[in-house]
Backbone bond lengths (Angstrom), bond angles and torsions (degrees), N, CA, C in turn:
res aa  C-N    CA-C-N  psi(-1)  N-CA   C-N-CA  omega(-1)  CA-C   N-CA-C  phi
1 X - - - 1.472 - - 1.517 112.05 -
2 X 1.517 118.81 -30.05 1.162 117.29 167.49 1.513 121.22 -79.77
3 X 0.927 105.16 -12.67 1.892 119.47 -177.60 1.460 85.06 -41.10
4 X 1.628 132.07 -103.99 1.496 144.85 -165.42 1.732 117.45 -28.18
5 X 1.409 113.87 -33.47 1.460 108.87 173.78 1.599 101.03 -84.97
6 X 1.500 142.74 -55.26 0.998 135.06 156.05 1.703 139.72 2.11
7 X 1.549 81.69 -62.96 1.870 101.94 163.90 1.052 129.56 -41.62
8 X 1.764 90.63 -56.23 1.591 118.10 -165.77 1.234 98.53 -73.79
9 X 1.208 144.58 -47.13 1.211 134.21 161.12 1.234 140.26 -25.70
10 X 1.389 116.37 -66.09 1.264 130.21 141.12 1.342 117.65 -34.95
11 X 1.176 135.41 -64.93 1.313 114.70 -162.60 1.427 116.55 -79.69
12 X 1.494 127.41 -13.25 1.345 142.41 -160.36 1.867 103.04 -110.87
13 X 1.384 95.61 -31.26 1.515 101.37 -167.65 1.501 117.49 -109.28
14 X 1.201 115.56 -35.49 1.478 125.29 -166.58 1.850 106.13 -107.34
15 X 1.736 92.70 -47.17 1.365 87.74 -160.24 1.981 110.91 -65.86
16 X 1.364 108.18 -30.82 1.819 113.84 160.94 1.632 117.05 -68.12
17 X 1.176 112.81 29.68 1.553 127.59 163.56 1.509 93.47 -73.55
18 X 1.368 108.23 -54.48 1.649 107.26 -167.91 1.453 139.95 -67.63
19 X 1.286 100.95 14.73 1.347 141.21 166.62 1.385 120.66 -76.84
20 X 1.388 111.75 -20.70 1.282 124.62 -173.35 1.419 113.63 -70.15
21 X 1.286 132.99 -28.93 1.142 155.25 131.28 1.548 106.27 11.24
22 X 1.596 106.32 -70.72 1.401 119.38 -144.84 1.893 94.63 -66.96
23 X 1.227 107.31 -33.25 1.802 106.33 -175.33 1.842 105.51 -67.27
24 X 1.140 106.79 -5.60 1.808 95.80 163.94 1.824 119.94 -113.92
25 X 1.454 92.01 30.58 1.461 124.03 -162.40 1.347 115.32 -106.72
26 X 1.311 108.04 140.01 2.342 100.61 157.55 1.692 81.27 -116.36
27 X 1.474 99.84 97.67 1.376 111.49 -177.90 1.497 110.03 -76.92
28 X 1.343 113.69 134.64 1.668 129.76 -168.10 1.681 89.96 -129.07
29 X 1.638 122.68 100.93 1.324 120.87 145.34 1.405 120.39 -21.64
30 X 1.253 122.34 -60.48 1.531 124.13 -164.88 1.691 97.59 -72.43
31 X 1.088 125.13 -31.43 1.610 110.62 -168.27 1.609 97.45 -84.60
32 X 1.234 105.19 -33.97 1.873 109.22 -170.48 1.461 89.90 91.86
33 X 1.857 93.04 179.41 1.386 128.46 177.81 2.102 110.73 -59.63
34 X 1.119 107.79 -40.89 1.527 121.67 169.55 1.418 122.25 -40.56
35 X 1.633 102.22 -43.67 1.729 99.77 -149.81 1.692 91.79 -132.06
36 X 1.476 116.08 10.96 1.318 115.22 -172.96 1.734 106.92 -70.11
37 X 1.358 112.31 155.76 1.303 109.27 172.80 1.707 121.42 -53.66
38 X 1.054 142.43 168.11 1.618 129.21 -173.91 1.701 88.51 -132.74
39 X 1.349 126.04 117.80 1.118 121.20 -179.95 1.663 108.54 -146.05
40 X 1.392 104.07 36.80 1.563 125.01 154.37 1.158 110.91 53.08
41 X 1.743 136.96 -124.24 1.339 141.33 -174.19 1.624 111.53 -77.70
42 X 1.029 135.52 17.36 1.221 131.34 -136.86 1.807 103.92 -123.68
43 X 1.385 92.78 -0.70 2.032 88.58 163.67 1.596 96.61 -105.92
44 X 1.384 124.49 -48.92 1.261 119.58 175.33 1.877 106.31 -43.87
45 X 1.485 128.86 -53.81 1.350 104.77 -159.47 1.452 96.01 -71.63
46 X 1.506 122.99 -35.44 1.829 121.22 174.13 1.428 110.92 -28.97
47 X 1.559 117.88 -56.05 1.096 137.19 170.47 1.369 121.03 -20.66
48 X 1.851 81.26 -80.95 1.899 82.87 -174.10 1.545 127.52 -86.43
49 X 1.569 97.88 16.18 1.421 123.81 174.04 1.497 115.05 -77.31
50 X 1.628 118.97 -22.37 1.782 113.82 -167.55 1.491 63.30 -91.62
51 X 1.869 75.45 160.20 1.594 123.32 167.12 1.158 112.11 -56.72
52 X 1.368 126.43 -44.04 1.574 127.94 -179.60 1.653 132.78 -60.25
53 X 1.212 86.38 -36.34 1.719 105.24 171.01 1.289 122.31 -35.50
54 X 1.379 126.58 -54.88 1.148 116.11 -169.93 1.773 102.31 -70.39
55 X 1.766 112.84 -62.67 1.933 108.91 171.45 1.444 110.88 -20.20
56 X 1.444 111.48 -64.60 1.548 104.66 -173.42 1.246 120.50 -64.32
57 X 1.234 136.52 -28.77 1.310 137.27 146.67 1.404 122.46 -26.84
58 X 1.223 109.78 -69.08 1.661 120.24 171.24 1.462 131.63 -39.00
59 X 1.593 90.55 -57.60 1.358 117.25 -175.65 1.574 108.41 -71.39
60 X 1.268 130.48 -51.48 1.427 119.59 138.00 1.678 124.57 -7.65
61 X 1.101 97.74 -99.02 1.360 119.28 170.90 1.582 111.84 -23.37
62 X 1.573 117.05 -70.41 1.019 139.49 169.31 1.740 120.10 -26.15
63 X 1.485 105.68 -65.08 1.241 138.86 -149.90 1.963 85.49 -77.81
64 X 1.824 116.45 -68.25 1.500 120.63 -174.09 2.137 89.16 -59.03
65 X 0.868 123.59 -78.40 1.396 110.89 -166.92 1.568 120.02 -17.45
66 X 1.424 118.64 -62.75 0.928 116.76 174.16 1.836 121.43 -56.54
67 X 1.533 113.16 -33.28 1.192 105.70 170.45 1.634 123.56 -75.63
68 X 1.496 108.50 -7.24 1.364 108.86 -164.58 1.993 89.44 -94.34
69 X 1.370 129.30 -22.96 1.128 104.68 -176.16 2.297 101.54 -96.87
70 X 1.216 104.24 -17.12 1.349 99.65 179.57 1.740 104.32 -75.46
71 X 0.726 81.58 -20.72 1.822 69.64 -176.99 1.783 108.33 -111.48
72 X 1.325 114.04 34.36 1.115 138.27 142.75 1.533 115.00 -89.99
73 X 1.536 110.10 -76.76 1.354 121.13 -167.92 1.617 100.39 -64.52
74 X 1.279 142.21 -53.26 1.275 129.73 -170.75 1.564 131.21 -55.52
75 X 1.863 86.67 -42.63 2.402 97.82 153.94 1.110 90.01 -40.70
76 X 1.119 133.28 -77.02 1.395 118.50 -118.08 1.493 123.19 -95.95
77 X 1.441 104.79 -10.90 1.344 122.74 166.24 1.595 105.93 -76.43
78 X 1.500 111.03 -33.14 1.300 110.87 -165.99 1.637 117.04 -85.79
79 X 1.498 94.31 -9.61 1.941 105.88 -178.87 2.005 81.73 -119.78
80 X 0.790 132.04 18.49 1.928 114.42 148.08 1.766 108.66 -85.08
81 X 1.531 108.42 -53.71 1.502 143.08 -165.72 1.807 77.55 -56.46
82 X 0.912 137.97 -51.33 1.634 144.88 -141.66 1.407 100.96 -75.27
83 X 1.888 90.84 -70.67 1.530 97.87 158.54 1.045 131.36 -12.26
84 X 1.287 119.22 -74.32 1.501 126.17 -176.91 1.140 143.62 -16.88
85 X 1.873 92.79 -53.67 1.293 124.37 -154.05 1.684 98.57 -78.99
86 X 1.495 100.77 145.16 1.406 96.18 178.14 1.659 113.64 -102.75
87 X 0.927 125.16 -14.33 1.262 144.43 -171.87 1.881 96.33 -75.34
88 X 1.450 96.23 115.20 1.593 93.62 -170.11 1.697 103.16 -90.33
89 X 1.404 120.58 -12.17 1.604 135.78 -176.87 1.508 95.01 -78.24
90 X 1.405 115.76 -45.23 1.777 111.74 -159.02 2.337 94.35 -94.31
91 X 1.040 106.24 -7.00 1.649 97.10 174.18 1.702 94.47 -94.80
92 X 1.388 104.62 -40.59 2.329 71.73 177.82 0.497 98.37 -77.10
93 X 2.135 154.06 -58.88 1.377 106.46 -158.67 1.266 135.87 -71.68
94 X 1.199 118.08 -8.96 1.010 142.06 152.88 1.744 113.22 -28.18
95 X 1.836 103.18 -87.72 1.894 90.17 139.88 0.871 162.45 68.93
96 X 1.263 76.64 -126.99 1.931 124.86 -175.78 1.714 103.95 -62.49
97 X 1.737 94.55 -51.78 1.418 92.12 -161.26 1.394 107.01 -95.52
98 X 1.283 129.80 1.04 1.237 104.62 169.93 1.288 110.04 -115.44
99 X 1.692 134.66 24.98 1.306 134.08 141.64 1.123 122.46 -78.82
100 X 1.550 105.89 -12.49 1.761 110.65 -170.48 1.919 100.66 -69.84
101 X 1.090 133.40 -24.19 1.662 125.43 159.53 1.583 134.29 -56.92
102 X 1.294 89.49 -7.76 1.674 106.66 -179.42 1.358 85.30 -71.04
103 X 1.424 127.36 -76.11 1.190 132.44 -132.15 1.990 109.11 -67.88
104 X 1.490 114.45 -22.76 1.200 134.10 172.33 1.067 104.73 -52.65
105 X 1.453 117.53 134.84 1.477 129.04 155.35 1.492 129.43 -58.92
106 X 1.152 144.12 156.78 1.449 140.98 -175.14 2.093 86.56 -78.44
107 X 1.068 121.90 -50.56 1.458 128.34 -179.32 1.324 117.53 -35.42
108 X 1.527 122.61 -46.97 1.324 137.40 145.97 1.312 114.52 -76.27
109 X 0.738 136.94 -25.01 1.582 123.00 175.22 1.435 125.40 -59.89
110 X 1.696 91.45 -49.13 1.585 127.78 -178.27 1.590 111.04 -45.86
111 X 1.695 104.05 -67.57 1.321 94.57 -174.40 1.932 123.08 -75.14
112 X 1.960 100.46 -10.66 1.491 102.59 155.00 1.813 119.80 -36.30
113 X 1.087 90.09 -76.59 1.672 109.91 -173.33 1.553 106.85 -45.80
114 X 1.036 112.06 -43.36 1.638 120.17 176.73 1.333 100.20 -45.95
115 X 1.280 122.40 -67.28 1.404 127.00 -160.35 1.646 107.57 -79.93
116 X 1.184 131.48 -24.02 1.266 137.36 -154.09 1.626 91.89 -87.36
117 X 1.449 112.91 -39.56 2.343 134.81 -149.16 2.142 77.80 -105.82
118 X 1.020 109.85 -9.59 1.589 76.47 -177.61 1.446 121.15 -55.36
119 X 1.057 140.91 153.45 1.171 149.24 152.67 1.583 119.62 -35.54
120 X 1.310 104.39 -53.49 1.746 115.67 -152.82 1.769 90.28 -99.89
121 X 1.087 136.50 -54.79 1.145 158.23 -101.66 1.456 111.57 -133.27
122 X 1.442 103.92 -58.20 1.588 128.32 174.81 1.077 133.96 -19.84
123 X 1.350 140.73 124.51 1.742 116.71 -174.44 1.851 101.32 -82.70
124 X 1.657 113.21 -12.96 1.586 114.52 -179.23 1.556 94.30 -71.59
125 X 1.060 130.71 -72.20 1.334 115.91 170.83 1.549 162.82 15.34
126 X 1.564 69.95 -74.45 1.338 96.66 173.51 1.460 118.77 -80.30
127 X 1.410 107.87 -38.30 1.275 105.95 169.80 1.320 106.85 -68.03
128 X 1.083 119.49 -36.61 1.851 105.08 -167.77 1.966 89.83 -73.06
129 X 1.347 144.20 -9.14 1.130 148.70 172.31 1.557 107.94 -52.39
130 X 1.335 117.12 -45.86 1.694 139.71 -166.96 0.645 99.83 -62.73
131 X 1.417 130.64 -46.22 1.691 133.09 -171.95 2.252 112.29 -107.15
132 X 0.964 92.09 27.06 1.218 103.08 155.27 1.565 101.52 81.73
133 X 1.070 121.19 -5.28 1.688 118.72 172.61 1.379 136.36 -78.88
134 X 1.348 124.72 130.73 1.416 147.33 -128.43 2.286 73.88 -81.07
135 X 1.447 113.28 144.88 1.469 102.56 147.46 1.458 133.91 -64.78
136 X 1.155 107.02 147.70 1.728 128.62 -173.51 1.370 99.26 -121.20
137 X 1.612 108.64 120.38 1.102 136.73 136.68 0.976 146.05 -41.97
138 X 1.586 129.95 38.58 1.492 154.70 -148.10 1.307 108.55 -72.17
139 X 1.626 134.90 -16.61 1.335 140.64 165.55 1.345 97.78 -102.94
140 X 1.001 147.07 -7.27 1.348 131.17 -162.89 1.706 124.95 -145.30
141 X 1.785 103.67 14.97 1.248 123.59 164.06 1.523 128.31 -125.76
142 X 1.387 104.28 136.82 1.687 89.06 -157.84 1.433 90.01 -99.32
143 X 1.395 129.99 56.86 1.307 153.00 156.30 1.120 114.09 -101.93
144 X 1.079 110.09 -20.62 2.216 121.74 -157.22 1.098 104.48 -137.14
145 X 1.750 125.83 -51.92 1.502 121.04 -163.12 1.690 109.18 -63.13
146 X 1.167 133.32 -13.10 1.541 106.48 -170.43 1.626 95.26 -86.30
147 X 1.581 114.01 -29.41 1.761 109.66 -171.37 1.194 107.85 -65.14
148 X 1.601 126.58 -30.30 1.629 133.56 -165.01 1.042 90.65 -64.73
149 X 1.566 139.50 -54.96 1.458 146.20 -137.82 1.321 84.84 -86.33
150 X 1.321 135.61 -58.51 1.921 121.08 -158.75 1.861 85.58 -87.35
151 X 1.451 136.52 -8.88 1.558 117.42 149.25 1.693 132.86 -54.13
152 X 1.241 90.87 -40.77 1.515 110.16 -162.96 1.777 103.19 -101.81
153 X 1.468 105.58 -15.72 1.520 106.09 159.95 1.465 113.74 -69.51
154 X 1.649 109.68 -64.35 0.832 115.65 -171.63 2.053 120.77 -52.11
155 X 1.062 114.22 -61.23 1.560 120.64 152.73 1.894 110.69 -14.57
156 X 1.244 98.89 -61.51 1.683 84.30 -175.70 1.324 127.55 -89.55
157 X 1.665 107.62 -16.46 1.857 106.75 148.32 1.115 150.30 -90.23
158 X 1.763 115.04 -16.63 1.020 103.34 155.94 1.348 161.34 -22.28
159 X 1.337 103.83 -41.97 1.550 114.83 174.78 1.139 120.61 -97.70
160 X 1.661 116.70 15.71 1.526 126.09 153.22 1.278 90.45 -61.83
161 X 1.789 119.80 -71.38 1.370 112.33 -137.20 1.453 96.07 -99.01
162 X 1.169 141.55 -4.12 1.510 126.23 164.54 1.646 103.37 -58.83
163 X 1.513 126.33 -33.26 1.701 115.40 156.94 1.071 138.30 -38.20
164 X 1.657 96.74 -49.63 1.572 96.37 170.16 1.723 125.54 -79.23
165 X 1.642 107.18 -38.07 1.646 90.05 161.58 1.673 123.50 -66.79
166 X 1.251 108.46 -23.59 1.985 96.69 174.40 1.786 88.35 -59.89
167 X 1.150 136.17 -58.96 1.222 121.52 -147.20 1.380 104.31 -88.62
168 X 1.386 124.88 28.91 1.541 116.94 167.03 1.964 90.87 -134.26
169 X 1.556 121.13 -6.59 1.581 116.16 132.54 1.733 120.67 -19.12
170 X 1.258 85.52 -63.89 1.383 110.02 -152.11 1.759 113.26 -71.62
171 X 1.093 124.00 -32.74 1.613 125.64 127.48 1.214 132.66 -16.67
172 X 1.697 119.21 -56.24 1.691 112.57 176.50 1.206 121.58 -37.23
173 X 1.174 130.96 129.84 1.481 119.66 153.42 1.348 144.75 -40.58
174 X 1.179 143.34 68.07 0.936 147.21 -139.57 2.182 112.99 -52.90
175 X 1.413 104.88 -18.64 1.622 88.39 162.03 1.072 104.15 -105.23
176 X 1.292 136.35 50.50 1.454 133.66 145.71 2.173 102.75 -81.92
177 X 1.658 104.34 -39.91 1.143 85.32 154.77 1.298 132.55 -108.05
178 X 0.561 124.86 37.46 1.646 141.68 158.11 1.710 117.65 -83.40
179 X 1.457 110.64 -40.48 0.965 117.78 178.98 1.819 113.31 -95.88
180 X 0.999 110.35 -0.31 1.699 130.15 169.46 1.778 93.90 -86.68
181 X 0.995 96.12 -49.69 1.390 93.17 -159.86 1.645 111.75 -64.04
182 X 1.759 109.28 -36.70 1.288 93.65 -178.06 1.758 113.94 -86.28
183 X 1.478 113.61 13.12 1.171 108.23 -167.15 1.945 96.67 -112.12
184 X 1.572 108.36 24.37 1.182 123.30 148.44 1.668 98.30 94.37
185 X 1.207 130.65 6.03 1.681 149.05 -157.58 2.302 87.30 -60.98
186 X 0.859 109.79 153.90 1.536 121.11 -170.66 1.759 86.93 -100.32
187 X 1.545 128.38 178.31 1.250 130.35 151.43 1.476 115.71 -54.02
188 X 1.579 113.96 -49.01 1.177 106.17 -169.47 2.148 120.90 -71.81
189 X 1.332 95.65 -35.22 1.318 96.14 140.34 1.054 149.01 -10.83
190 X 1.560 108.14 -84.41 1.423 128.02 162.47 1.109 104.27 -48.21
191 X 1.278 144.33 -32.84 1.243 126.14 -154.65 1.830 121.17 -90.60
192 X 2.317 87.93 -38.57 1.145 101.25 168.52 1.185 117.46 -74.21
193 X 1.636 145.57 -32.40 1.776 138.96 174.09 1.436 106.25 -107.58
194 X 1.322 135.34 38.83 1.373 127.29 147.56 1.480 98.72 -138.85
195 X 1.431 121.76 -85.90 1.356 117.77 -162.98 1.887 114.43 -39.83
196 X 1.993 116.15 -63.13 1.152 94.09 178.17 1.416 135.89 -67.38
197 X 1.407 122.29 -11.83 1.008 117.10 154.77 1.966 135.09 -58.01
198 X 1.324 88.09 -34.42 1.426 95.24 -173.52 2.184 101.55 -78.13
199 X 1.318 116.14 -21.22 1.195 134.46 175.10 1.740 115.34 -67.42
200 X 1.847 96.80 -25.55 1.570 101.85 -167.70 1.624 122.10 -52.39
201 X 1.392 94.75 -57.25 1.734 104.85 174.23 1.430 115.68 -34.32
202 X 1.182 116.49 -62.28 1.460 111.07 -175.75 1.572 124.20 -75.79
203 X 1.293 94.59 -14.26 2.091 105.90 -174.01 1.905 89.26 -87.35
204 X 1.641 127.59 -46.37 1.055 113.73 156.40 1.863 136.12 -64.03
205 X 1.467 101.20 -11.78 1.597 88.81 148.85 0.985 136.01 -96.79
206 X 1.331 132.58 -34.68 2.054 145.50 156.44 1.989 90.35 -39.00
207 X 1.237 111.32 -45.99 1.810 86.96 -160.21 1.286 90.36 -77.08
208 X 1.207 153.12 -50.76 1.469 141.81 -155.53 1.656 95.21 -92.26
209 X 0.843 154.68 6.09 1.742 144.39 130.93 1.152 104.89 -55.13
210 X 1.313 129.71 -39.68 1.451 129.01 -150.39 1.459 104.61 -78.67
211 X 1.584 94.52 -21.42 1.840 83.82 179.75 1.367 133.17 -83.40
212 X 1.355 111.67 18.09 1.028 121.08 170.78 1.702 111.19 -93.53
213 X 1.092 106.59 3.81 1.726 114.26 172.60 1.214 103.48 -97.70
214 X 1.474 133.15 11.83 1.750 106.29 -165.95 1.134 114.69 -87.34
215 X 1.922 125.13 -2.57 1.235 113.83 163.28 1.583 109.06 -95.96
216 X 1.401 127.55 18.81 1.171 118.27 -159.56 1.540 91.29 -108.45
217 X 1.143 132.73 107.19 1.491 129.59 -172.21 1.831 107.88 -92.37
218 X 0.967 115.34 -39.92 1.285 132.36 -163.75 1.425 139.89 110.67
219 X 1.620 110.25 102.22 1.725 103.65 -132.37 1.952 83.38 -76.71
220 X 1.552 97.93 -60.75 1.245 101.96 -162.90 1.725 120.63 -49.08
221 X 1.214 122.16 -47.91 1.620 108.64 150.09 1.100 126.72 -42.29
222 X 1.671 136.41 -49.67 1.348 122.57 -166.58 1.842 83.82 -75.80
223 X 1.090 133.56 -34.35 1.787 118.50 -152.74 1.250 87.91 -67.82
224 X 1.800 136.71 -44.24 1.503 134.26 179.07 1.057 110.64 -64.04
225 X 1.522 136.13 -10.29 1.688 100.04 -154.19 1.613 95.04 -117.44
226 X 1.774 106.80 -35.66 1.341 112.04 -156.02 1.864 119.44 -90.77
227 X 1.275 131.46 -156.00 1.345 112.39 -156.52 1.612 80.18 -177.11
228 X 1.319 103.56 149.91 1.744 110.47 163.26 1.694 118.46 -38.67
229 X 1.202 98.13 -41.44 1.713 107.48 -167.48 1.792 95.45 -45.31
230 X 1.467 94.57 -37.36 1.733 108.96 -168.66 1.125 121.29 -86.85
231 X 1.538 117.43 8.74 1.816 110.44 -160.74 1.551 77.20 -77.51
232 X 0.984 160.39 -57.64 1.426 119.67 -118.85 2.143 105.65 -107.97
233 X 0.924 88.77 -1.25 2.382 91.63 158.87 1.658 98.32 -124.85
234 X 1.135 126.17 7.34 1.525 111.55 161.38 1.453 129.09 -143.81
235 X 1.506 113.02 -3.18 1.585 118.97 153.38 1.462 111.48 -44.89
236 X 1.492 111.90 127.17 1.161 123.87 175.51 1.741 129.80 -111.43
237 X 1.032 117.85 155.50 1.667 84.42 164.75 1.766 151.29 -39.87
238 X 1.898 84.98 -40.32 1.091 80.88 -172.85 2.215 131.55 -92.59
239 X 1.958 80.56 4.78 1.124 102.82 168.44 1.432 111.65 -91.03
240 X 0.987 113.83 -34.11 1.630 126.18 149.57 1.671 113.16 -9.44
241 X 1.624 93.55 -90.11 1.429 132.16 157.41 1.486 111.69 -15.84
242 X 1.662 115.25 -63.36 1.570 122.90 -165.26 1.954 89.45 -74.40
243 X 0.656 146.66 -41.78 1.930 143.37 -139.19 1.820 83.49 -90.43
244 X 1.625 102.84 -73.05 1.345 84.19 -176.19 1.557 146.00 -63.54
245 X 2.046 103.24 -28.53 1.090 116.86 162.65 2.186 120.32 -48.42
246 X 1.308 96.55 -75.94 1.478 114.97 179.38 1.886 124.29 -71.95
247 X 1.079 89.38 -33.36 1.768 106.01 -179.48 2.009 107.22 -60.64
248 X 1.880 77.12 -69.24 1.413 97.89 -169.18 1.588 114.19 -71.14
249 X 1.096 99.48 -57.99 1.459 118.78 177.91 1.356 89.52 96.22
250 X 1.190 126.26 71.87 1.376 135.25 156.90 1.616 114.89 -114.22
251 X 1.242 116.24 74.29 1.465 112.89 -151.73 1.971 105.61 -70.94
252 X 1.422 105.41 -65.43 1.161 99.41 166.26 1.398 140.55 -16.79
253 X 1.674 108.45 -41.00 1.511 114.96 -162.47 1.710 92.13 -82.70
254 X 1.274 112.88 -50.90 1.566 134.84 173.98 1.456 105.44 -35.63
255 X 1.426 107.37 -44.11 1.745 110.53 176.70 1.236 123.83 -50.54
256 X 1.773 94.61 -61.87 1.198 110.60 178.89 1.498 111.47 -66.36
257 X 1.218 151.26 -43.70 1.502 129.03 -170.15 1.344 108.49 -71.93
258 X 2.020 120.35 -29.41 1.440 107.49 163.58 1.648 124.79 -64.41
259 X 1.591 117.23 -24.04 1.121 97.48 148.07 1.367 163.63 -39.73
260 X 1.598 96.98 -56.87 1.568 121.63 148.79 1.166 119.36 -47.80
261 X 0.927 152.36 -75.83 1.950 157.13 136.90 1.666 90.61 9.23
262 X 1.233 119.66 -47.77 2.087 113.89 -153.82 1.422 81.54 -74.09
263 X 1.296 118.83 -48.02 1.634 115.57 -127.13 1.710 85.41 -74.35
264 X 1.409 110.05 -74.03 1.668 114.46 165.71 1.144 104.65 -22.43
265 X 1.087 142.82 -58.02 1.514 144.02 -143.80 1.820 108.26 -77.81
266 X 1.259 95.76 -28.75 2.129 132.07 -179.11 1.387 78.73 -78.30
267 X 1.438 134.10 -87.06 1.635 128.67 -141.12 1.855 94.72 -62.10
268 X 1.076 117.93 -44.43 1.667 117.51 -178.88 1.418 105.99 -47.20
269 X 1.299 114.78 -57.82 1.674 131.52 -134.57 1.883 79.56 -69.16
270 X 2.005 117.88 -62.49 1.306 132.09 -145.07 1.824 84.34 -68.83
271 X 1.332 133.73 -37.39 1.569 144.93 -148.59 2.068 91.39 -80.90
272 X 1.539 101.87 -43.71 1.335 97.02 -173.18 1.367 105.30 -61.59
273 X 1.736 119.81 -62.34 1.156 109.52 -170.43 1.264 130.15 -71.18
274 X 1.171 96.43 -13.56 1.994 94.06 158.95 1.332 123.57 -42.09
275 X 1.542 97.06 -38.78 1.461 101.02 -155.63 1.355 110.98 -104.73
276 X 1.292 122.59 -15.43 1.399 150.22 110.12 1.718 112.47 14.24
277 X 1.759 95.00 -87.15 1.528 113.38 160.69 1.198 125.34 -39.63
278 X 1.586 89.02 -52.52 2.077 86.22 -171.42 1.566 109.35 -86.06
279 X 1.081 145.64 -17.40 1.695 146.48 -176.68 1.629 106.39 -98.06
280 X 1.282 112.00 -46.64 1.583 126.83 -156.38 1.720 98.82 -111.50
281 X 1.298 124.66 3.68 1.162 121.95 159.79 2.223 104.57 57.78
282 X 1.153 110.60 15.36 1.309 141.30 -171.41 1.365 103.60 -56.63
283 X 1.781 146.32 119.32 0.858 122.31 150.76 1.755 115.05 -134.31
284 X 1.216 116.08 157.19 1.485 113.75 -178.11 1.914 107.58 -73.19
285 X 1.628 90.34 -51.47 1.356 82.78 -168.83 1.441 104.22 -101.32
């Protein structure tokens, strides 16, 4: 049964390792990987030679940071608030509807937000119009566009992971409040010395996994949402990556910065689960 995911692995995951090649390359399609020129460090220093490099760096960086702690704090406010509720009909649909954005594509999402953030057009707008405020250009100011993106990130994942903290809720011992309760503990109480504590383990393993995303900004949202006006607070690497890779046809150079991206992406990924191990008692095998 594992045979078919196995494969796929390999052929999707491992076997385009050998590609890696092309970033010590002046890669020529027609010659291939075989007969390409070999010209060693010399797309990486090209690399970190444009002007842009360092912004996109940042803005990367920048852009996943902020999503890696909002979509911490918003679960988890949003599966305490959940908690609460006693009504077991009004917490699934509840749910229901705010996992139903997971399942959306950034492709549909993309041209949502377009129409929703317009300026002229917008239903955000307009409401912010009612109350006397000038329109904002939320796709099209690099004042606004990096917050929209960890807004409009955050909005459609949340209710992945508010699942998984309700269902690590559901673990507490239940006379831990019982025994809060008769020792006079308020709701909010309870919430701060039993529930988040009993919540810690897993909110300390999701945040130290997560750091292995901090160069991962989100290609396919920023490739839907953003526009030249925006390269310079929301160019990312891996849009980076697509202009020079596919645009230019500079494959080599494209190699090499997805290289750079892996290798960082390796020291994060091995650093999280360390720490993973050592706080969250976390293990793979």
């Amino acid at each position: 049964m594992v045979l078919p995911a196995v494969v796929i692995v390999l052929i999707y995951c491992y076997w385009p390792m050998v590609g890696i090649i092309m970033a010590f390359q002046k890669f020529d399609p027609f010659k291939g990987m075989l007969h390409s020129k070999w010209i060693g460090l010399d797309n990486f220093k090209y690399v970190f030679a444009l002007p842009d490099t360092p912004h996109v760096i940042f803005n990367t960086i920048f852009i996943a940071a902020m999503k890696i702690v909002a979509g911490l704090v918003v679960p988890i406010t949003i599966a305490l608030l959940l908690n609460e509720l006693r009504s077991e009909l009004i917490k699934r649909g509840v749910q229901t509807l705010i996992y139903l954005p997971h399942f959306l594509s950034w492709v549909i999402l993309g041209g949502i937000f377009i129409d929703i953030l317009s300026p002229t057009t917008g239903i955000v707008n307009q409401l912010l119009g009612l109350f006397g405020i000038e329109p904002i250009f939320f796709l099209g100011s690099n004042a606004w566009f990096p917050y929209t993106l960890v807004v409009t990130d955050v909005w459609k994942e949340f209710g992945f992971s508010t699942i998984v903290y309700l269902a690590a809720l559901t673990s507490i011992d239940p006379s831990l409040y019982e025994a809060a309760t008769m020792d006079g503990a308020s709701r909010w109480k309870q919430t701060w010395h039993v529930t988040l504590p009993g919540m810690l383990p897993i909110i300390i393993l999701l945040a130290t996994l997560s750091l292995g995303n901090v160069l991962n900004a989100g290609f396919d949202q920023v490739f839907n949402m953003y526009s030249p006006t925006v390269y310079e607070s929301g160019d990312i690497l891996d849009t980076l990556i697509y202009r020079i890779g596919l645009e230019n046809a500079q494959y080599g150079v494209a190699t090499a910065i997805g290289l750079f991206k892996s290798v960082v992406s390796l020291i994060f990924i091995v650093t999280s689960y360390s720490l993973a191990s050592k706080f969250a008692n976390y293990r793979i095998f």
